[in-house]
C-alpha angles and dihedrals in degrees: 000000000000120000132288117274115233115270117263073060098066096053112118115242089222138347128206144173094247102064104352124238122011127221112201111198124177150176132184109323090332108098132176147178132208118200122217092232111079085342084255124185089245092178141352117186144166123212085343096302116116125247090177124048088232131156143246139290093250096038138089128231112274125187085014093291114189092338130142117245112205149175086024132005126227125344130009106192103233091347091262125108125145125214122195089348093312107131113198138178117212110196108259101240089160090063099155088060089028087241148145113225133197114338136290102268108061088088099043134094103260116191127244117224110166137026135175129177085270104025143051126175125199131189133194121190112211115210112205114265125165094280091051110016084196142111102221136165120214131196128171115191112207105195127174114192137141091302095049131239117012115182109191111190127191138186129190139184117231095166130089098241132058121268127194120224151166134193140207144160130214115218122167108215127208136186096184100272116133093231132009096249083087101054129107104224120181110173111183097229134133093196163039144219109231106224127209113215093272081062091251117140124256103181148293144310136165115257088225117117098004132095077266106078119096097160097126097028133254147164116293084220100157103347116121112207132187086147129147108222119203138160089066133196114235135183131232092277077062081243120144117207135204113192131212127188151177109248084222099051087256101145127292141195137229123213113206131201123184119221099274079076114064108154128068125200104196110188124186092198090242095149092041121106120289094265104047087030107128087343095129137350125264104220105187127193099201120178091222144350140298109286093017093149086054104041098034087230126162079332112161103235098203113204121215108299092002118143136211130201128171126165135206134161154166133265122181127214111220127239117287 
């Protein structure tokens, strides 16, 4: 972590009794603000217009709007799993699936340590409990810059055994459209994460030939996605992109992962309440899959003392 900032710097630009205090960063016309509870990407504009489907200042995240998902992302199929003969229960507070779902931090205060005109990091320590028998630290870097928003997420290990762990954010993305049925997606993947109907991966497919594949980029029109991508194409910065755009040219927005995130969740909101239903795309990093903790894949095991980092972020195309 960098140092603290001085101290007219660390004032919250609001508190409330929905998420807590409220950091406000900027740059240029970009402008963000970061929320204490589950230090959740409450808003990110430019020029006003919104580049994340958030919520307001009052409000508190629904859908899993903008949160944080740690220690483990998605679904956790009955919220039980064991590593190196620790059993652990996770509550279901997905009880109509009898699942666990994303983590254990996105409703608690975080802390915030240092803050600059366009940045502000926060860091949580989780202390084991019956859910997550594990010591870990937490920090979450929200940077705005020339290229837009940049999250950089770490994990470390204080404790003296090994703990497994993933990682993932939820950000709803919007280009403008009233629905999504009117958004150009391409996501750069080769394949897909068959679901059962808890939302627990089964296994593979290729996206090729199927409603599925977005390689080339088209309109979402009908389909109807809460699909994990995987298998992604990357270019020689070892970024993989998902674009968004308007179906008129009117501006668009990219959202990058580096290669510590291989795995995508894109979610057209199709089971959320009337208002918010197919208003914007959830496009998820994720460190691994769905039911990691269960399955062991692709599960970042963290030695004593080991430490993780993995970065993503959001650019956004101007107006045509």
């Amino acid at each position: 972590m960098t140092a603290s900032s001085p101290a007219e710097d660390r004032r919250p630009a609001e508190t409330t009794t929905a998420t807590g205090d409220q950091w406000v960063i900027g740059h240029g016309h970009q402008r963000a603000v970061i929320t204490e509870v589950g230090a959740t990407l409450r808003s990110f504009t430019i020029e006003d217009r919104p580049v994340i489907d958030g919520f307001g200042p009052g409000e508190w995240s629904q859908g899993g709007r903008g949160q944080v998902l740690a220690p483990w992302p998605n679904r956790l199929g009955d919220g039980r799993y064991t590593f190196e003969e620790t059993e652990a229960q996770a509550p279901l507070n997905e009880p109509s699936r009898h699942n666990a779902i994303h983590g254990l931090v996105r409703w608690m205060p975080w802390r915030m340590v240092s803050r600059a005109q366009n940045r502000v990091s926060m860091a949580f320590e989780l202390h084991p409990s019956p859910a997550y028998p594990f010591p870990l630290r937490l920090a979450v870097e929200y940077r705005l810059g020339r290229d837009g928003l940049t999250v950089v997420a770490d994990a470390e290990n204080p404790g003296p055994t090994d703990l497994p762990f993933g990682v993932g954010f939820h950000p709803y993305i919007t280009v403008g459209t009233p629905t999504v049925d009117l958004v150009r997606l391409r996501v750069p993947a080769d394949q897909r994460l068959i679901a059962d109907d808890r939302g627990l991966p089964t296994g593979r497919g290729p996206v090729s030939g199927t409603e599925f594949d977005f390689n080339q980029g088209r309109l979402i029109g009908v389909t109807r996605l809460d699909t994990c991508y995987t298998s992604l194409n990357r270019d020689g910065d070892g970024r993989a992109r998902v674009d968004l755009d308007h179906p008129d040219a009117a501006g668009g927005a990219t959202l990058w992962v580096d290669e510590r995130f291989g795995y995508l969740m894109v979610y057209t909101g199709d089971t959320l309440e009337p208002a918010r239903k197919r208003t914007s795309v959830a496009v998820e990093p994720m460190s691994c899959p769905p039911d990691a903790l269960r399955s062991g894949t692709d599960l970042i095991v963290l030695r004593p003392r080991g430490r993780w980092t993995g970065s993503w972020g959001i650019t956004v195309r101007p107006h045509s």
